[in-house]
N, CA, C and O atoms as a CHARMM CRD file, in Angstrom:
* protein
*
  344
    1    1 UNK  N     30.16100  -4.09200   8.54300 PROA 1      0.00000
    2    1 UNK  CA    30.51400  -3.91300   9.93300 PROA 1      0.00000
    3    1 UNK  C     30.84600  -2.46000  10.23800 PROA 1      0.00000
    4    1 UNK  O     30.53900  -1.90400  11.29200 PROA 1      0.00000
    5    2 UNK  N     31.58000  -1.82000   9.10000 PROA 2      0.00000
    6    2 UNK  CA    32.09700  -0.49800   9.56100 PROA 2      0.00000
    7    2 UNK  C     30.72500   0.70200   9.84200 PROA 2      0.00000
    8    2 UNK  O     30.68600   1.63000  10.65000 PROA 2      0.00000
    9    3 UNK  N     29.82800   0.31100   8.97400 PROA 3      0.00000
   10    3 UNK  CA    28.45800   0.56000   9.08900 PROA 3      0.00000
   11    3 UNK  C     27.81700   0.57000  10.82500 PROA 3      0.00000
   12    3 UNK  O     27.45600   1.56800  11.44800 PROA 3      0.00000
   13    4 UNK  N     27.82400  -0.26300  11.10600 PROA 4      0.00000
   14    4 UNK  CA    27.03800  -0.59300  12.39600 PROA 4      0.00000
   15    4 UNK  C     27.83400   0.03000  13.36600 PROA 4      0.00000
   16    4 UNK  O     27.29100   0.41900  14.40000 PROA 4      0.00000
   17    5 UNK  N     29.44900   0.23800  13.13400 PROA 5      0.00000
   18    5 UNK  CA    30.39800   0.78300  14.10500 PROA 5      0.00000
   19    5 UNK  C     30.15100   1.99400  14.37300 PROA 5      0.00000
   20    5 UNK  O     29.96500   2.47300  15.49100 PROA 5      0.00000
   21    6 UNK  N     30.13500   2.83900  12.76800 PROA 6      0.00000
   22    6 UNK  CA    29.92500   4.27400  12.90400 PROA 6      0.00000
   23    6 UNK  C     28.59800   4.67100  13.46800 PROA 6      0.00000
   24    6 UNK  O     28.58700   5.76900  14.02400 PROA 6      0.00000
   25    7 UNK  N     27.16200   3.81000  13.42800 PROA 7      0.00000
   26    7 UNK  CA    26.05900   3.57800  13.73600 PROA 7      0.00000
   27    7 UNK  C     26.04400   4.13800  15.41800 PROA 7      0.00000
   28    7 UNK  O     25.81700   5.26700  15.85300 PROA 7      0.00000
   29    8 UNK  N     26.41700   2.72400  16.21700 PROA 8      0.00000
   30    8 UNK  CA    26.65900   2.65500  17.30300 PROA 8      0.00000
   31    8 UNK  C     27.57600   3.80400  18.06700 PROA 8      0.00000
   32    8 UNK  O     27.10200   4.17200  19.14100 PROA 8      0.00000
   33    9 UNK  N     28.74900   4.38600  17.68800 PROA 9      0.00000
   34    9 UNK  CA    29.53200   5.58600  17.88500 PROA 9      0.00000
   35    9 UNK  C     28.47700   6.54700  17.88800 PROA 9      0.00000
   36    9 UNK  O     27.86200   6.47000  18.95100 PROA 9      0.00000
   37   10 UNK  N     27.96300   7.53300  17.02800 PROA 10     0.00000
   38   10 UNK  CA    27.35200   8.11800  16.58700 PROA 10     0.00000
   39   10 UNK  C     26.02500   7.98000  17.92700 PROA 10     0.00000
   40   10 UNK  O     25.95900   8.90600  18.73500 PROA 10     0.00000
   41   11 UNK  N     25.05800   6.81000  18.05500 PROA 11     0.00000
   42   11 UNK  CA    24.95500   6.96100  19.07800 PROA 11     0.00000
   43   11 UNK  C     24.77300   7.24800  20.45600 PROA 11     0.00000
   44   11 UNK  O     23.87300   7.76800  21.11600 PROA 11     0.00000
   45   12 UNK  N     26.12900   6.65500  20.75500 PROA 12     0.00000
   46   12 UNK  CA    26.95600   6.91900  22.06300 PROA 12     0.00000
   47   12 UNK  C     26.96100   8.38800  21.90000 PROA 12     0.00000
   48   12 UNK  O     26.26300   9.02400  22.69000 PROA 12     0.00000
   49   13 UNK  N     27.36600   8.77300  21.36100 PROA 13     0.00000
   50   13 UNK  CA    27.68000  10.25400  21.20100 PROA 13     0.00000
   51   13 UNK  C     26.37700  11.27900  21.50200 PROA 13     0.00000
   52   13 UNK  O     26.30300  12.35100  22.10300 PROA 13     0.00000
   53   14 UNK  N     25.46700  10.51600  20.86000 PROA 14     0.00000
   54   14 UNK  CA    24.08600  11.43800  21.20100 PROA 14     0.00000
   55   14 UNK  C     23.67300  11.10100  22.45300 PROA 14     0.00000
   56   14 UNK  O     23.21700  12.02900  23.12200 PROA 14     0.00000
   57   15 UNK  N     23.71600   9.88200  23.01000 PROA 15     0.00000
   58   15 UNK  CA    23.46800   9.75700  24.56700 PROA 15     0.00000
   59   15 UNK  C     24.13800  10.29500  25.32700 PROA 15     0.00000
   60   15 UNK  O     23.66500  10.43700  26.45500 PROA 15     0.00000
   61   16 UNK  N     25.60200  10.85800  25.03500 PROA 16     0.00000
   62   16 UNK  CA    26.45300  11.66500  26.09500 PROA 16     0.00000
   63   16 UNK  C     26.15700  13.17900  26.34900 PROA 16     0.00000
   64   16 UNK  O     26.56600  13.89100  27.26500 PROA 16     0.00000
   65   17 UNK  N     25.24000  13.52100  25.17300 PROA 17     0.00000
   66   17 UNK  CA    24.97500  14.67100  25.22200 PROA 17     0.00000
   67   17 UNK  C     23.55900  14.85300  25.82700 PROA 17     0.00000
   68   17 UNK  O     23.27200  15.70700  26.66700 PROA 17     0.00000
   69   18 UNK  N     22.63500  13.85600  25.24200 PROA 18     0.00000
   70   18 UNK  CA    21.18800  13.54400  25.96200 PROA 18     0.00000
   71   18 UNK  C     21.16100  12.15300  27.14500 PROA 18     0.00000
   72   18 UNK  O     20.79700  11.05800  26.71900 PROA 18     0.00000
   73   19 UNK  N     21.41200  12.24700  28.05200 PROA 19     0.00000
   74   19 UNK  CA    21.49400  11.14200  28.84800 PROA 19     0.00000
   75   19 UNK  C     19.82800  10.41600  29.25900 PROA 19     0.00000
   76   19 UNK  O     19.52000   9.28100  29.62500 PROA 19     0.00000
   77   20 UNK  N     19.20300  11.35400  29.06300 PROA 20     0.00000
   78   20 UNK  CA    17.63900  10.68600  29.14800 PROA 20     0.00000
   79   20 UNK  C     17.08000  10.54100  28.12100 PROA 20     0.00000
   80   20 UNK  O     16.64100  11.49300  27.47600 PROA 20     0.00000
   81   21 UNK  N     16.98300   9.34000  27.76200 PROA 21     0.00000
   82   21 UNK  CA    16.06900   8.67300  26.23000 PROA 21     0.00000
   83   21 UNK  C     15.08300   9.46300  25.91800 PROA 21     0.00000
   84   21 UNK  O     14.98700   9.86600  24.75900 PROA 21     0.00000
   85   22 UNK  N     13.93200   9.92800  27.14000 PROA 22     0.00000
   86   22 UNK  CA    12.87700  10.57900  26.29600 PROA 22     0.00000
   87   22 UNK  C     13.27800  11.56400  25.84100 PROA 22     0.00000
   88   22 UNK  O     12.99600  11.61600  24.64400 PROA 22     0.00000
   89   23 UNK  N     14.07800  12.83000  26.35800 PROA 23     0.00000
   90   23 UNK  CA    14.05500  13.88100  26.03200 PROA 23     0.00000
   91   23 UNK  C     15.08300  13.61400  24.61800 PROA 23     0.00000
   92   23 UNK  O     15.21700  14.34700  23.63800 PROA 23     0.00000
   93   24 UNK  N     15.76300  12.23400  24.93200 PROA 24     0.00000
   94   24 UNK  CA    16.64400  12.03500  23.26300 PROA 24     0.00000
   95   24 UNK  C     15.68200  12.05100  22.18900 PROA 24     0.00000
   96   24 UNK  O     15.67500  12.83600  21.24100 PROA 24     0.00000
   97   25 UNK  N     14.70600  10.92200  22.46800 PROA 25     0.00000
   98   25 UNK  CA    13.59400  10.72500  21.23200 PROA 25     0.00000
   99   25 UNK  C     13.13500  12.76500  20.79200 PROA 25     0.00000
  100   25 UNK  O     13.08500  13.39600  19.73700 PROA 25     0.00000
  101   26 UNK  N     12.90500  13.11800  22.22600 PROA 26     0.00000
  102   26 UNK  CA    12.36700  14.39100  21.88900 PROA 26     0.00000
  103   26 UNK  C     13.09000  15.39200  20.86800 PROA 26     0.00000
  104   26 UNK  O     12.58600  15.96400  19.90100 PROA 26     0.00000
  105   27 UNK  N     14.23800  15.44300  21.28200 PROA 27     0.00000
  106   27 UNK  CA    15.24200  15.73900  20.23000 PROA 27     0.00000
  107   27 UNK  C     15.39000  15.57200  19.21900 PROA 27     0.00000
  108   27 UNK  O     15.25300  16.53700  18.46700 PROA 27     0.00000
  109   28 UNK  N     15.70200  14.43600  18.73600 PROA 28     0.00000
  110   28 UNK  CA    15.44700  13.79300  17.52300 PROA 28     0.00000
  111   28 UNK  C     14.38900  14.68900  16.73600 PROA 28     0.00000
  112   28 UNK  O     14.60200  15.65200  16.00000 PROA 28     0.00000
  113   29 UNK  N     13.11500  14.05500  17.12900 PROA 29     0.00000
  114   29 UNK  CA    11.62300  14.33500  16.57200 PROA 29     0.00000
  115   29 UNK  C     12.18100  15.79000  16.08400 PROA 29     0.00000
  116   29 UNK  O     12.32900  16.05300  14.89000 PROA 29     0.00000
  117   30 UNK  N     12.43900  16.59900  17.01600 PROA 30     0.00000
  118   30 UNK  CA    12.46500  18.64300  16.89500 PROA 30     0.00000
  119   30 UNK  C     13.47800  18.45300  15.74900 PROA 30     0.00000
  120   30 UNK  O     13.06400  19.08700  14.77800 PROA 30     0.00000
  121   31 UNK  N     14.89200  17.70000  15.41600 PROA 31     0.00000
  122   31 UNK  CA    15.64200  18.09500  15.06200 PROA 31     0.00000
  123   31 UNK  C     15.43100  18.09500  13.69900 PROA 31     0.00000
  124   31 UNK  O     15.48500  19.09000  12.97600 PROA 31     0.00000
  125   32 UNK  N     15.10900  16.59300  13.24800 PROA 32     0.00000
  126   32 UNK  CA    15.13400  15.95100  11.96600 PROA 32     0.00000
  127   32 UNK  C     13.43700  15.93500  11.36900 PROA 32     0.00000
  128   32 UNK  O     13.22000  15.34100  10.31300 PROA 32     0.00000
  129   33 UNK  N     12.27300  16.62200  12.11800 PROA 33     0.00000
  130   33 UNK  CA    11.15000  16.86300  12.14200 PROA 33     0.00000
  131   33 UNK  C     10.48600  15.00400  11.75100 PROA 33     0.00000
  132   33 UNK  O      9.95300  14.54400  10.74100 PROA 33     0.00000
  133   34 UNK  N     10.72600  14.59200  12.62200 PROA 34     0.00000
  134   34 UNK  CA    10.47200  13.11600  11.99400 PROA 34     0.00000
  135   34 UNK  C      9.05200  12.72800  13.28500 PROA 34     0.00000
  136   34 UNK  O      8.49200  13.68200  13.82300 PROA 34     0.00000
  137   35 UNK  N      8.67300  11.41600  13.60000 PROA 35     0.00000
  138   35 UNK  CA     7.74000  10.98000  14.63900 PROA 35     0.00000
  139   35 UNK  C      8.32200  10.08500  15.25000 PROA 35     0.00000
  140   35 UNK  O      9.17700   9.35700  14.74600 PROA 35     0.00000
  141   36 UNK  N      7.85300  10.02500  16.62800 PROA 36     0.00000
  142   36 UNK  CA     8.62800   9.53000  17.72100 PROA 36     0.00000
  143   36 UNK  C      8.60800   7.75000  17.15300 PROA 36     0.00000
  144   36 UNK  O      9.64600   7.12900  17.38000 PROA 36     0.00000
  145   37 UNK  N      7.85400   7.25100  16.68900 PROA 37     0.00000
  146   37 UNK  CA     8.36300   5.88000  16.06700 PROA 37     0.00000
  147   37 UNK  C      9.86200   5.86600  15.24100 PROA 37     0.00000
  148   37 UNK  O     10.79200   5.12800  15.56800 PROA 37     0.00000
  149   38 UNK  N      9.89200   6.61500  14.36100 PROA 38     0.00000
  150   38 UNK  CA    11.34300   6.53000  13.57500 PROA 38     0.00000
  151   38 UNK  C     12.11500   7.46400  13.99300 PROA 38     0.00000
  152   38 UNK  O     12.84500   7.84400  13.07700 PROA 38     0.00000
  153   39 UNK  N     12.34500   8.18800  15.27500 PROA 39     0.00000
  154   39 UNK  CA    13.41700   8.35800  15.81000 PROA 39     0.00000
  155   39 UNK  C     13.46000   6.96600  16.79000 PROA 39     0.00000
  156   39 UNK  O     14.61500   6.65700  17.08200 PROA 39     0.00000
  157   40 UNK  N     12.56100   6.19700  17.27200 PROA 40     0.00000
  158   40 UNK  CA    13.49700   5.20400  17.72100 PROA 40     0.00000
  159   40 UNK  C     13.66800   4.41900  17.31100 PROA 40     0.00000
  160   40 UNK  O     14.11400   3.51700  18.02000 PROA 40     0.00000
  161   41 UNK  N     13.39400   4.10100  15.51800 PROA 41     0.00000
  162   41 UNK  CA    13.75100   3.08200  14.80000 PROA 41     0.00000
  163   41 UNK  C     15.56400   3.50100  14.82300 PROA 41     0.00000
  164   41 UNK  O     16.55100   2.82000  15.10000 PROA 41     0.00000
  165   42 UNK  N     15.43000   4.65000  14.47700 PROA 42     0.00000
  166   42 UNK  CA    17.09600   4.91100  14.49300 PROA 42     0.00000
  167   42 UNK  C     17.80800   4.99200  15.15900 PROA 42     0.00000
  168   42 UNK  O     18.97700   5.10300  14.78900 PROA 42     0.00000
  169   43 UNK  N     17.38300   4.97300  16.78500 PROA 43     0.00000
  170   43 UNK  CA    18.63600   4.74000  17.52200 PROA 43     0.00000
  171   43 UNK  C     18.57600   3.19000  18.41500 PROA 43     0.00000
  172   43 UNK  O     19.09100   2.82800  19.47300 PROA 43     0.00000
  173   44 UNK  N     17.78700   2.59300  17.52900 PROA 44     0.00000
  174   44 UNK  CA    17.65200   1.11900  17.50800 PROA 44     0.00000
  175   44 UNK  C     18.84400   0.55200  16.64400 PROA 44     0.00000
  176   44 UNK  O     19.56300  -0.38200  16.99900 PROA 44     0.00000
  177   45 UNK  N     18.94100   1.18100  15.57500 PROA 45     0.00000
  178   45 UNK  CA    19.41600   0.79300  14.30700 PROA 45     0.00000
  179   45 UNK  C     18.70300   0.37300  13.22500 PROA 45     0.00000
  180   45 UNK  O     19.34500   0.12700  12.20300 PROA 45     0.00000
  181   46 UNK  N     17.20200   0.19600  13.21600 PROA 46     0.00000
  182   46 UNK  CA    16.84200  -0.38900  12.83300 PROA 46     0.00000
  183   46 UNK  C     16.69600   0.13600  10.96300 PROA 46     0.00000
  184   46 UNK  O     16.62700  -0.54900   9.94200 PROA 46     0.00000
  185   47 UNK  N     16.69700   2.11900  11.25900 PROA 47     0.00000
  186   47 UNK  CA    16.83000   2.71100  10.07400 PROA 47     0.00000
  187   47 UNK  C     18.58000   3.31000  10.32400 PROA 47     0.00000
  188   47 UNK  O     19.03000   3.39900  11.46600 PROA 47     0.00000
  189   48 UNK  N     19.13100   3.55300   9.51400 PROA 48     0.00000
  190   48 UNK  CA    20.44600   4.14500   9.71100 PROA 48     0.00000
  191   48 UNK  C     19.92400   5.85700   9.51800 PROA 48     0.00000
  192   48 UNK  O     18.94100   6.35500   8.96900 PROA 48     0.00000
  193   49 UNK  N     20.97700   6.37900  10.17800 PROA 49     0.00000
  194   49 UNK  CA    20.52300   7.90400   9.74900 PROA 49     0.00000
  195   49 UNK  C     21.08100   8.26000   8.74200 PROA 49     0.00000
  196   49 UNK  O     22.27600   7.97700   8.65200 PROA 49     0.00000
  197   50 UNK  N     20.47800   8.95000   7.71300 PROA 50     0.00000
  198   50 UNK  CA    21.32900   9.53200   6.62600 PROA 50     0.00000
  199   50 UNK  C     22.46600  10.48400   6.82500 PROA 50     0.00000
  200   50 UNK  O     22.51200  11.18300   7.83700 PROA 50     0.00000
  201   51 UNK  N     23.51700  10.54300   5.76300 PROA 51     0.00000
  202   51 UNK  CA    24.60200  11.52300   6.15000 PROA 51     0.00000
  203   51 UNK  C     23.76600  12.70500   6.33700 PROA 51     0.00000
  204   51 UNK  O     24.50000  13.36000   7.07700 PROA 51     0.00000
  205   52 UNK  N     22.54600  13.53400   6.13400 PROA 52     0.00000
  206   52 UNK  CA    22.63000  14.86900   5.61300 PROA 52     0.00000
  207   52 UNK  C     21.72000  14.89700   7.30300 PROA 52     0.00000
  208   52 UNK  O     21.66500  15.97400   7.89700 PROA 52     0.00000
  209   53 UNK  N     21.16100  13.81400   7.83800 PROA 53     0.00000
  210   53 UNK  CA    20.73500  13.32000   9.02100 PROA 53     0.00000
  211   53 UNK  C     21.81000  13.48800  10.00400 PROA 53     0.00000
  212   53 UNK  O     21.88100  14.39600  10.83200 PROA 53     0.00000
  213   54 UNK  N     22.50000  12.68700   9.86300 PROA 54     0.00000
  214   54 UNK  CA    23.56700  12.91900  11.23400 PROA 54     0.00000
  215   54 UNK  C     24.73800  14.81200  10.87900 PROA 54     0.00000
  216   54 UNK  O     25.38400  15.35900  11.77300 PROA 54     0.00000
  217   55 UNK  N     24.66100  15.23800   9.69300 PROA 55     0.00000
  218   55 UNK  CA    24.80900  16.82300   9.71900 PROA 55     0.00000
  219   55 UNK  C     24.68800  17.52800  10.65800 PROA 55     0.00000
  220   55 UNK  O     25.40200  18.10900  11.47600 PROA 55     0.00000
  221   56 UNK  N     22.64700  17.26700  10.19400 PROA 56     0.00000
  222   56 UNK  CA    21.81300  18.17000  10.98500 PROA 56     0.00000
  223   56 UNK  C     21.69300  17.88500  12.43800 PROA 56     0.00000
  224   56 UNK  O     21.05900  18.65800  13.15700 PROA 56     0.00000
  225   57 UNK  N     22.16000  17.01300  12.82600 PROA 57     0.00000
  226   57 UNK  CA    22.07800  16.24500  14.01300 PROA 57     0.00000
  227   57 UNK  C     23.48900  17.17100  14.71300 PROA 57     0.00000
  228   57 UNK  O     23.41000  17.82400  15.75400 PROA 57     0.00000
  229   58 UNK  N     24.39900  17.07100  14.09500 PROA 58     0.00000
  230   58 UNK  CA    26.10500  17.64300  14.24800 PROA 58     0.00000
  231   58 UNK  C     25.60100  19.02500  14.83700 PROA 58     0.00000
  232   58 UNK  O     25.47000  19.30700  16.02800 PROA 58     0.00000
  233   59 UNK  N     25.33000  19.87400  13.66100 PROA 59     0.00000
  234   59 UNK  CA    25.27500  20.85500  13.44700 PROA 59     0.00000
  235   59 UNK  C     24.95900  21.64600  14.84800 PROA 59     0.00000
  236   59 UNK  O     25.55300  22.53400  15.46000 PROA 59     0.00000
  237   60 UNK  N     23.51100  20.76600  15.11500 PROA 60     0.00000
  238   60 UNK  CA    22.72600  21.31200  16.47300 PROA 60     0.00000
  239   60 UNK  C     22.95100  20.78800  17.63000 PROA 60     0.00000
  240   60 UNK  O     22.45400  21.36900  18.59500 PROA 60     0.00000
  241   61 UNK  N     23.59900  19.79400  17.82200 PROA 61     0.00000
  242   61 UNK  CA    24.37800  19.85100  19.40300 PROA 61     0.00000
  243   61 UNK  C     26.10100  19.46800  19.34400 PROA 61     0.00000
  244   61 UNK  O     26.65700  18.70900  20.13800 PROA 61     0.00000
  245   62 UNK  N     26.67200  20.08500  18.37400 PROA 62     0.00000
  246   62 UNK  CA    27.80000  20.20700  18.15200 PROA 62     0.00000
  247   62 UNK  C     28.32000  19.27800  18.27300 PROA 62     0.00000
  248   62 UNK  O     29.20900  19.24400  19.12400 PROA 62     0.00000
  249   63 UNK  N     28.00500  18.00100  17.43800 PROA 63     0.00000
  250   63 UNK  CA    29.02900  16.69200  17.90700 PROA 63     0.00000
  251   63 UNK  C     29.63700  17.11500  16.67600 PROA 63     0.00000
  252   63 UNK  O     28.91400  17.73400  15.89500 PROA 63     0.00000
  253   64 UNK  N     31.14300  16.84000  16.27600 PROA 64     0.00000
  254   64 UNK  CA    32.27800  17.16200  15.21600 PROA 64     0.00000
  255   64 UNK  C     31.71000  15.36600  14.44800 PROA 64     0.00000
  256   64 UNK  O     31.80200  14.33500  15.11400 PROA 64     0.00000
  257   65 UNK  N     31.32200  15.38700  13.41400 PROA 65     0.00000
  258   65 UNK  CA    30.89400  14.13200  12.30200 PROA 65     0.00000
  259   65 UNK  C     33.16300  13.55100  12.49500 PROA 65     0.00000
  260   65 UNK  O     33.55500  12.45200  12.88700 PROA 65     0.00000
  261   66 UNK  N     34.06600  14.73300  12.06400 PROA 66     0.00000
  262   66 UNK  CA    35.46900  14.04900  12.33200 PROA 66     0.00000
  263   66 UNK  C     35.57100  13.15800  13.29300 PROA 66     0.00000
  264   66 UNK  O     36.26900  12.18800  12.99900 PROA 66     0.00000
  265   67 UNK  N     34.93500  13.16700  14.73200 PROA 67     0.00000
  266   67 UNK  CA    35.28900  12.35700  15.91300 PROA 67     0.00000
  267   67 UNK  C     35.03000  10.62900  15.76800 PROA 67     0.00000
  268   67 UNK  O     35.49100   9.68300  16.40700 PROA 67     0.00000
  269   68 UNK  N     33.85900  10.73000  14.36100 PROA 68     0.00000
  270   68 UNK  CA    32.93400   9.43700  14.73900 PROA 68     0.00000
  271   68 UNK  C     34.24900   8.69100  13.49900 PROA 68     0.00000
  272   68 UNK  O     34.44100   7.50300  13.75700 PROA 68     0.00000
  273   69 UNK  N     35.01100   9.16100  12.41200 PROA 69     0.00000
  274   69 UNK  CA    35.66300   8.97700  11.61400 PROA 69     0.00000
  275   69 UNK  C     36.57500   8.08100  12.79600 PROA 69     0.00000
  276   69 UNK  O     37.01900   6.97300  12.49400 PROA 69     0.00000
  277   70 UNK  N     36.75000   8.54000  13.84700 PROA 70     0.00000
  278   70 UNK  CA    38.15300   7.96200  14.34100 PROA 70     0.00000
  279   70 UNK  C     37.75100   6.62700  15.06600 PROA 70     0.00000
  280   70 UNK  O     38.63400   5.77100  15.12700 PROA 70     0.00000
  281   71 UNK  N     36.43100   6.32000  15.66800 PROA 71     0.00000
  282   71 UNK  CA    35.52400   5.12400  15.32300 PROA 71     0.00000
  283   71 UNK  C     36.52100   3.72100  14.53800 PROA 71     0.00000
  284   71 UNK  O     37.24200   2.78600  14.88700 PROA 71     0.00000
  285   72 UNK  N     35.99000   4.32600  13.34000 PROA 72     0.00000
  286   72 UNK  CA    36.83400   3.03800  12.12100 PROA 72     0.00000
  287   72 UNK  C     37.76000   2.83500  12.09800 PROA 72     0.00000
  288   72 UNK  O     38.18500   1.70100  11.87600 PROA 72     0.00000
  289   73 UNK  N     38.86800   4.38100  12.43300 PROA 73     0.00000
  290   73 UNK  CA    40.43500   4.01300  11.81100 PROA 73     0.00000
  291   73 UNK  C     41.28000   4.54000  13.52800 PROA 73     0.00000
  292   73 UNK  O     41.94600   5.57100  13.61900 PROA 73     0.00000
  293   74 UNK  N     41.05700   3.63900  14.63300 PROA 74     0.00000
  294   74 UNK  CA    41.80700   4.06600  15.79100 PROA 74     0.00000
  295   74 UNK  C     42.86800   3.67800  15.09100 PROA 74     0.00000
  296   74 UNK  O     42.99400   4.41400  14.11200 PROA 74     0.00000
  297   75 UNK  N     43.75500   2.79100  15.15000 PROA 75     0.00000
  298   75 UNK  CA    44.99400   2.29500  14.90800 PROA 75     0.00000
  299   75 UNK  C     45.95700   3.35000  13.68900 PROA 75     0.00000
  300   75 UNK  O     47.09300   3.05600  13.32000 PROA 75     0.00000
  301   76 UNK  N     45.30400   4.39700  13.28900 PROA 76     0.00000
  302   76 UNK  CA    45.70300   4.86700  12.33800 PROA 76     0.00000
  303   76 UNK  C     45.69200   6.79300  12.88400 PROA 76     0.00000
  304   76 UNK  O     44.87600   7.40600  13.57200 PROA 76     0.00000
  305   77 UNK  N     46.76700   7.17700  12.31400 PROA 77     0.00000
  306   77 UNK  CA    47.63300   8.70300  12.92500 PROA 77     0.00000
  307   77 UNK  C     46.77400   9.67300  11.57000 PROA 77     0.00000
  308   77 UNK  O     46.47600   9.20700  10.47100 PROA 77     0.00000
  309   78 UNK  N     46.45600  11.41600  12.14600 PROA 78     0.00000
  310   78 UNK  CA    45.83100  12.07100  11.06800 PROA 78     0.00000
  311   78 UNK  C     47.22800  13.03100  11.01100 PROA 78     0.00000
  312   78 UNK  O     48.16500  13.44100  11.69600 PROA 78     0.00000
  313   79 UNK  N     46.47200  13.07700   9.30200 PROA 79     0.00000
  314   79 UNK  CA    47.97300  14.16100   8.88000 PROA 79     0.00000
  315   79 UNK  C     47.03400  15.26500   8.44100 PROA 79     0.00000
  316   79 UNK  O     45.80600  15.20300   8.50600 PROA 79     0.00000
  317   80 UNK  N     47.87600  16.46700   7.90400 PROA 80     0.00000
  318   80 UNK  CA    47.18300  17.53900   7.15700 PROA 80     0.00000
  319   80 UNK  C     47.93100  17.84000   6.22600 PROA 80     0.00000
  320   80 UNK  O     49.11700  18.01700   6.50700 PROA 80     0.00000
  321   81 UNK  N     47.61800  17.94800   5.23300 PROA 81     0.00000
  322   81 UNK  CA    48.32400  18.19200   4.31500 PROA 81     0.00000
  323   81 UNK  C     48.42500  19.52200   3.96200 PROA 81     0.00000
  324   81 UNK  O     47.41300  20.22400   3.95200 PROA 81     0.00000
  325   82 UNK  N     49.77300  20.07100   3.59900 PROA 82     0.00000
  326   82 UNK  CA    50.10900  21.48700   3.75300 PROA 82     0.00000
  327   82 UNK  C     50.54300  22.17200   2.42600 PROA 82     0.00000
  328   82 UNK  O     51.70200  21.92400   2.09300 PROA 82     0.00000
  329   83 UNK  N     49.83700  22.97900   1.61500 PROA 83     0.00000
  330   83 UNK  CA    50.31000  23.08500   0.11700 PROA 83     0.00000
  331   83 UNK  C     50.88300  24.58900   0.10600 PROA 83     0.00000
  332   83 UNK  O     50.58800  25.53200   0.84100 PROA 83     0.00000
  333   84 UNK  N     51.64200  24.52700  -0.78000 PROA 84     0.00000
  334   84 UNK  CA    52.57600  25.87300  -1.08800 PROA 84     0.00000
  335   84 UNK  C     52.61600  26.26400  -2.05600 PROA 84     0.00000
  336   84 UNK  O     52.80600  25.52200  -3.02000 PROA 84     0.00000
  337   85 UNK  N     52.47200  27.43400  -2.16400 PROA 85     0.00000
  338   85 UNK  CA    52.25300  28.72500  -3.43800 PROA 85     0.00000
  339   85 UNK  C     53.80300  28.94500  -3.20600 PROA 85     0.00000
  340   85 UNK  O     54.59600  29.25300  -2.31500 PROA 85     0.00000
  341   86 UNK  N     53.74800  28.52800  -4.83200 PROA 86     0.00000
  342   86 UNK  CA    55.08600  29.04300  -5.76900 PROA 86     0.00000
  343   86 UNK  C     54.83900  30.53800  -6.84500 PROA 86     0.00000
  344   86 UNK  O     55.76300  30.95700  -7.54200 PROA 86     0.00000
């Protein structure tokens, strides 16, 4: 399930940035150099995108991969952990 969540997020996320499907597929195709069939297998779901896939995907229209993390764990607070030189 957590699969299909981050799937679906991920997404949403690319439609907020591409609001028109074709020019999404178009995207896709340029980004991940793939053919317009399996970019819309993947935002079908039908292929998942690979991590090094949704990267390159990040990378080039700046979605933060951290945002889709918060997807799985809403109910849950982020810390940072802070280390000190002795």
């Amino acid at each position: 399930m957590k699969r299909e969540l981050l799937h679906t997020h991920f997404v949403l996320l690319l439609q907020k940035r591409e609001p028109d499907k074709s020019k999404l597929i178009e995207l896709l195709m340029d980004i991940l150099c793939i053919e317009k069939d399996s970019a819309y297998r993947r935002l079908r779901g039908e292929v998942p995108f690979s991590f090094a896939e949704a990267i390159t995907i990040g990378e080039r229209l700046g979605i933060s991969l951290d945002g889709l993390m918060g997807a799985l764990y809403e109910k849950t607070k982020n810390f940072a952990l802070q280390q000190s030189d002795f």
